[in-house]
C-alpha positions in Angstrom: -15.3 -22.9 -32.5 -18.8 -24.4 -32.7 -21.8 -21.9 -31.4 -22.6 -23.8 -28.3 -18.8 -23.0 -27.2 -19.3 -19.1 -27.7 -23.0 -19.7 -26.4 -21.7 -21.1 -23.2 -18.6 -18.3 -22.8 -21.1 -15.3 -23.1 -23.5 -16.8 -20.4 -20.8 -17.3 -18.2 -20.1 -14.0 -18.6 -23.5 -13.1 -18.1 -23.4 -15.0 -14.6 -20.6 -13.1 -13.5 -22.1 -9.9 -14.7 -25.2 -10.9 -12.7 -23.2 -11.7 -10.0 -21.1 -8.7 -9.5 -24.1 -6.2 -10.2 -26.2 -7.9 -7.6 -23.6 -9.4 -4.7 -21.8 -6.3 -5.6 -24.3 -4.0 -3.4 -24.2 -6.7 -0.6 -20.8 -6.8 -0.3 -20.9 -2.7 -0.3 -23.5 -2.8 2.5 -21.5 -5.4 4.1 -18.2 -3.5 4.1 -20.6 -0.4 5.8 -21.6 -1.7 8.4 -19.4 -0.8 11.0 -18.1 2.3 9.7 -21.5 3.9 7.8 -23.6 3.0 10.3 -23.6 4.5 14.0 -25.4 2.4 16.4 -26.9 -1.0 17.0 -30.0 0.3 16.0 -28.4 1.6 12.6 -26.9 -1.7 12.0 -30.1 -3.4 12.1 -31.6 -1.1 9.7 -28.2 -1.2 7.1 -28.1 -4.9 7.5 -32.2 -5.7 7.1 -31.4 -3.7 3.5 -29.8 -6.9 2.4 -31.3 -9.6 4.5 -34.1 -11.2 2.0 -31.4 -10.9 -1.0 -27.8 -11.6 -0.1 -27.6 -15.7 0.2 -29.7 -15.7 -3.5 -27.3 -13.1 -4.8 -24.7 -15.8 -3.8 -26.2 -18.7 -5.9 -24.8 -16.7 -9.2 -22.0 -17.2 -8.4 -22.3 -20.8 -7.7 -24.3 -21.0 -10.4 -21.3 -19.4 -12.7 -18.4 -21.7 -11.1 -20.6 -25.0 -11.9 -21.5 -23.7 -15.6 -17.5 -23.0 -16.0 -17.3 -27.0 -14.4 -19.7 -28.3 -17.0 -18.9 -26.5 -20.1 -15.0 -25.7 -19.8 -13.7 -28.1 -17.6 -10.0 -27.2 -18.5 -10.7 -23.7 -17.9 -11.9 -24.7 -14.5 -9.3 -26.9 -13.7 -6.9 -24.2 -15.0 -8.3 -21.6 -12.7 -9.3 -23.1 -9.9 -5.8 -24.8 -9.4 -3.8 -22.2 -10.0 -6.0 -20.1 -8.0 -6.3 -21.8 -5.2 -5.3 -20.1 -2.1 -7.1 -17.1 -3.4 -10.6 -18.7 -3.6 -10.4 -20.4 -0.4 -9.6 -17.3 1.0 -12.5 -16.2 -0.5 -14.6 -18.7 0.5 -13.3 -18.3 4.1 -14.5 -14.7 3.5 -17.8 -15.4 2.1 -18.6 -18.2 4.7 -17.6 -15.4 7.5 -19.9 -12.9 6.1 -22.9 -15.3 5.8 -22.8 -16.7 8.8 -22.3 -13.0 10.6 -25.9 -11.9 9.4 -27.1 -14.8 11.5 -25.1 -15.4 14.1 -25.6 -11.4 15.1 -28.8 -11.5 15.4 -28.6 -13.9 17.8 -25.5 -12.9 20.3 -26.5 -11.6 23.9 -23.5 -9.4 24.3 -21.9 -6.7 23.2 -18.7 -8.2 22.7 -19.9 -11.2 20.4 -22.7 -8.9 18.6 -19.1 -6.6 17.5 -17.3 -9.3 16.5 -19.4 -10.5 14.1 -20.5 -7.1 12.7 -16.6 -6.9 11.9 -16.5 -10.1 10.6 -19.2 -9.2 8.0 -17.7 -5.7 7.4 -14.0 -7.3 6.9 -15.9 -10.6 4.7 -17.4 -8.2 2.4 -14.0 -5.8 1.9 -11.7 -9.1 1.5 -14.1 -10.4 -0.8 -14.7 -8.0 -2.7 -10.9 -6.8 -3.0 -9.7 -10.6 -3.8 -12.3 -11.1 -6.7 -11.0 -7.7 -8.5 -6.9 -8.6 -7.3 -8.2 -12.2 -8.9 -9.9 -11.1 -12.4 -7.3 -8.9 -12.9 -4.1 -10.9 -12.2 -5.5 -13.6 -14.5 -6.4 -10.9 -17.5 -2.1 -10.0 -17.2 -1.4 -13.2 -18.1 0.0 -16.3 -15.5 2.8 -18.7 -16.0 0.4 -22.0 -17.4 2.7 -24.9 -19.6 1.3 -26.5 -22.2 -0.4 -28.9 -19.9 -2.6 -26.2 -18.9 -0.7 -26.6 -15.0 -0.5 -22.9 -13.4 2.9 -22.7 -11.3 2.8 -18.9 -10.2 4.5 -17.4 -7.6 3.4 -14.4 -5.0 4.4 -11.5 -7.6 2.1 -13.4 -10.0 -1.1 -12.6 -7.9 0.1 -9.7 -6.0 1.8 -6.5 -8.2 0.7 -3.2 -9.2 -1.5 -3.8 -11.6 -4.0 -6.3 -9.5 -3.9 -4.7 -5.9 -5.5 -1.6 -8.3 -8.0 -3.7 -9.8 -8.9 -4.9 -6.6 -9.2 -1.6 -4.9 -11.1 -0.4 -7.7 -13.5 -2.9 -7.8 -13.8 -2.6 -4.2 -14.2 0.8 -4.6 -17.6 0.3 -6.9 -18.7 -2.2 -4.8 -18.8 0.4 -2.1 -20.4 3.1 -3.9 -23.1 0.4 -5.5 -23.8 -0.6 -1.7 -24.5 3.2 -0.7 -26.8 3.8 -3.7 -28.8 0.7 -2.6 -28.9 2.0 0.7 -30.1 5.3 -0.9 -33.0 2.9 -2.3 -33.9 0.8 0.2 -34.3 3.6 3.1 -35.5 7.0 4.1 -34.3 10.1 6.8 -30.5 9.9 8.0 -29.2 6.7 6.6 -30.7 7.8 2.9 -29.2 11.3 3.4 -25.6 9.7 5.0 -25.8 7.5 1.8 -25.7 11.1 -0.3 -23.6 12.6 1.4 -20.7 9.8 1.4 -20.9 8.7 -2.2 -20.1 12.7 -3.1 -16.9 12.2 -1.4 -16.4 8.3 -2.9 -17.4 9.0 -6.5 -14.3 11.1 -7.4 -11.8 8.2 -5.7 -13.5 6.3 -8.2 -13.1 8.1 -11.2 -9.2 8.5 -10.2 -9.1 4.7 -9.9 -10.9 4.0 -13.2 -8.3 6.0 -14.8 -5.6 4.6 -13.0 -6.6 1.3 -14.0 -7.0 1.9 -17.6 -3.8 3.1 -18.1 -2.2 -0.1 -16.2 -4.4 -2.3 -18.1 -2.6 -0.4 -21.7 0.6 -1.4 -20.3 0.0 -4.9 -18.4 -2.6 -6.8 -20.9 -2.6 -7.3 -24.6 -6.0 -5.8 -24.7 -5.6 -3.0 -26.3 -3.3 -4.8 -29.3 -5.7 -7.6 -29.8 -9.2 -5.4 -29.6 -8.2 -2.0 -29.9 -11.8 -0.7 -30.7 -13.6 -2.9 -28.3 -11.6 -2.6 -25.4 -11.4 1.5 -25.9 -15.3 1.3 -26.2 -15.8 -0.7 -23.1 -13.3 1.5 -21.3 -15.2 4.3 -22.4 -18.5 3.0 -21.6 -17.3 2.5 -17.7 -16.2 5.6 -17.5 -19.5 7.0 -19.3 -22.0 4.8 -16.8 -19.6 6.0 -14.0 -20.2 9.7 -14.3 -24.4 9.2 -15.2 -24.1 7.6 -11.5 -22.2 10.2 -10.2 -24.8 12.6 -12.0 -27.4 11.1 -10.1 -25.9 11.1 -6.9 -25.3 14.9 -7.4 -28.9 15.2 -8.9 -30.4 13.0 -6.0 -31.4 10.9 -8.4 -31.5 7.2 -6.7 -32.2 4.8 -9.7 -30.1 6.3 -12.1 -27.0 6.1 -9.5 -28.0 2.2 -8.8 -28.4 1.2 -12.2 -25.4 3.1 -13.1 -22.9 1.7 -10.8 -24.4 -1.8 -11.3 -23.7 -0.8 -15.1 -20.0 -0.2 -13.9 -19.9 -3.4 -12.5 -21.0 -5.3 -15.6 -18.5 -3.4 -17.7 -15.7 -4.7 -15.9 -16.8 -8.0 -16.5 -17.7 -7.5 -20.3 -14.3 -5.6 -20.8 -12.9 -9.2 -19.0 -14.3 -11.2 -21.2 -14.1 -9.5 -24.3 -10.2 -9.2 -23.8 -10.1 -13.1 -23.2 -11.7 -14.1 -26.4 -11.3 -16.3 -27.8 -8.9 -17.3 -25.0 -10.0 -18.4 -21.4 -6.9 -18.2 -19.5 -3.9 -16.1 -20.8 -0.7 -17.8 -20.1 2.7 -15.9 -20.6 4.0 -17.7 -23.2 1.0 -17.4 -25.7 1.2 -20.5 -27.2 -0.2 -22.2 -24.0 -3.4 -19.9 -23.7 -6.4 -21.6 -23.1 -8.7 -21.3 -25.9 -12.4 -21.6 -25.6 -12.5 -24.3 -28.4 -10.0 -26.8 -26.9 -11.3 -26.5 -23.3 -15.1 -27.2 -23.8 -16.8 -30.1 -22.8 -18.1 -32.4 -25.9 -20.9 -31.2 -28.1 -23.5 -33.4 -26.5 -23.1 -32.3 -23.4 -23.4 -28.8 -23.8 -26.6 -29.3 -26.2 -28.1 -31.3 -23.2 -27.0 -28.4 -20.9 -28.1 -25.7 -23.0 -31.9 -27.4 -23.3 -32.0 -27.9 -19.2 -30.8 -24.7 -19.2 -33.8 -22.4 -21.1 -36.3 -24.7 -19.7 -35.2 -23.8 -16.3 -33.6 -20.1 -16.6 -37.2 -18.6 -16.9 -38.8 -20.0 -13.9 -35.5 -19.1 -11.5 -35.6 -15.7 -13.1 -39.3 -15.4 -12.2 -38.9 -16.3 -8.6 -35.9 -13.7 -8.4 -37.6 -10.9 -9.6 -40.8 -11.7 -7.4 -38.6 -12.0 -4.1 -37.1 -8.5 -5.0 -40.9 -6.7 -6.1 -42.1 -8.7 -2.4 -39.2 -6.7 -0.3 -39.3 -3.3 -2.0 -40.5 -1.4 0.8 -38.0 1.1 2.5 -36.5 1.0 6.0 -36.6 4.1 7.8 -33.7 5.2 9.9 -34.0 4.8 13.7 -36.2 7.4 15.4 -33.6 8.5 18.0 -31.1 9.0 14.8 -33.3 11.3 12.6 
């Protein structure tokens, strides 16, 4: 394995973290809006939260799935094939969400107005829930020959262990949406916010735990990397309850940063428990490893300098479009 192999698996990792820690509080705030919110009025407020950010928070992942094309195509072709009535439905569930924000704020009735609030509050939940049932069907290992073909079958994607890692992450999406809310606004939505993440944060911890154990029995994790997975495990559980701290504390950064922390551990416990692997196959002698499914060594030099001479101006404009919409939203007058 060169270092431009390992270079390019940790900063696809790091796109997925990025991903998950910032579409992770859109697709809580999506998932809220019909439920968390009250009124029309409400709904504008909960969805404005998320208006300047949610279509750039998409463009990680993009940017993650065409990084995985480029540098692993195997690994993509692997995935994508044998996953693919699960990302069209999320796709299908991402382009309904998207298209809800707008198509909203433009309907003349009542009628139309609800159906697309659902459709962004059931987007957000499905694709949140099939990203977590995804990740973690994939970590258990999936029937792949040693033409790196995926034939698996319904039990493959859907068992125990992955409707539970996909509740769970839909479960810290949820919370990391409500302590962005918490952020982003002030009077009864902020207090609402407070007062539903109390109830949420021990579901949560019951999940995590529930999840760890399945993930002892279902993955090779804790064989291969005993240390590192435990610490990682640990770590979630560690960044968990500093959120949960601040929720009960009322203190708002700590809980944001914390369950986007959450988030990322999931991802880094993913990815550590693949390496140096990128898909796990049942029969281990037809894993995916990261040195025989990388692209040739010129091409991810040339990616890699395209890459750092572009990364800092992107990362420049993102930050500047968050510091230019920081202001809160206060709650509707006739709500307070």
């Amino acid at each position: 394995m060169t270092s431009l192999q390992l270079l390019w698996f940790i900063l696809i990792g790091v796109l997925f973290s990025g991903f998950f820690f910032l579409e992770g509080f859109d697709f809580g705030v999506g998932m809220l809006v019909k439920s968390f919110a009250k009124n029309t009025a409400e709904r504008d407020v909960v969805i404005k939260t998320i208006g300047p950010h949610w279509d750039g928070n998409e463009v990680w992942l993009i940017t993650a799935g065409g990084a995985m094309f480029a540098s692993f195509p195997m690994w993509y072709a692997t995935l994508f094939s044998g996953y693919y009535l699960v990302l069209f439905l999320i796709l299908a569930a991402l382009i309904f969400r998207g298209v809800s924000f707008e198509f909203r704020a433009n309907m003349q009735t009542d009628f139309w107005r609800n159906f697309w609030e659902w459709a962004s509050t059931i987007g957000s939940f499905c694709a949140a829930f099939l990203f977590g049932m995804l990740f973690t069907s994939m970590i258990a290992g999936m029937p792949i020959d040693k033409n790196g073909d995926m034939t698996a079958h319904f039990t493959d994607y859907v068992n125990l262990f992955s409707l539970v890692g996909g509740v769970a992450v839909t479960v810290l999406c949820l919370v990391h949406g409500l302590n962005f809310i918490r952020l982003k606004t002030e009077g009864s939505l902020r207090d609402r916010a407070l007062a539903w993440n109390k109830i949420l944060y021990p579901v949560l911890f019951a999940g995590e735990v529930l999840f760890a154990v399945l993930l002892y029995f279902s993955t090779d994790f804790f064989d291969k990397k005993p240390m590192t997975t435990t610490a990682i495990v640990v770590a979630l559980v560690i960044v968990t309850c500093l959120a949960y701290w601040g929720v009960l504390g009322n203190h708002e950064w700590l809980s944001f940063v914390g369950s986007g922390l959450g988030l990322i551990s999931v991802v880094v416990l993913i990815f550590n428990g693949l390496f140096p692997r990128v898909m796990i196959a049942n029969n281990s002698a037809y894993s995916l490893l990261i040195k025989n499914s990388s692209n040739s060594p010129y091409t991810l030099h040339l990616m890699t300098i395209l890459t750092f001479s572009i990364l800092p101006i992107v990362l420049i404009y993102f930050i500047w479009s968050y510091w230019v919409f920081y202001k809160r939203l206060a709650s509707p007058k006739q709500d307070a």
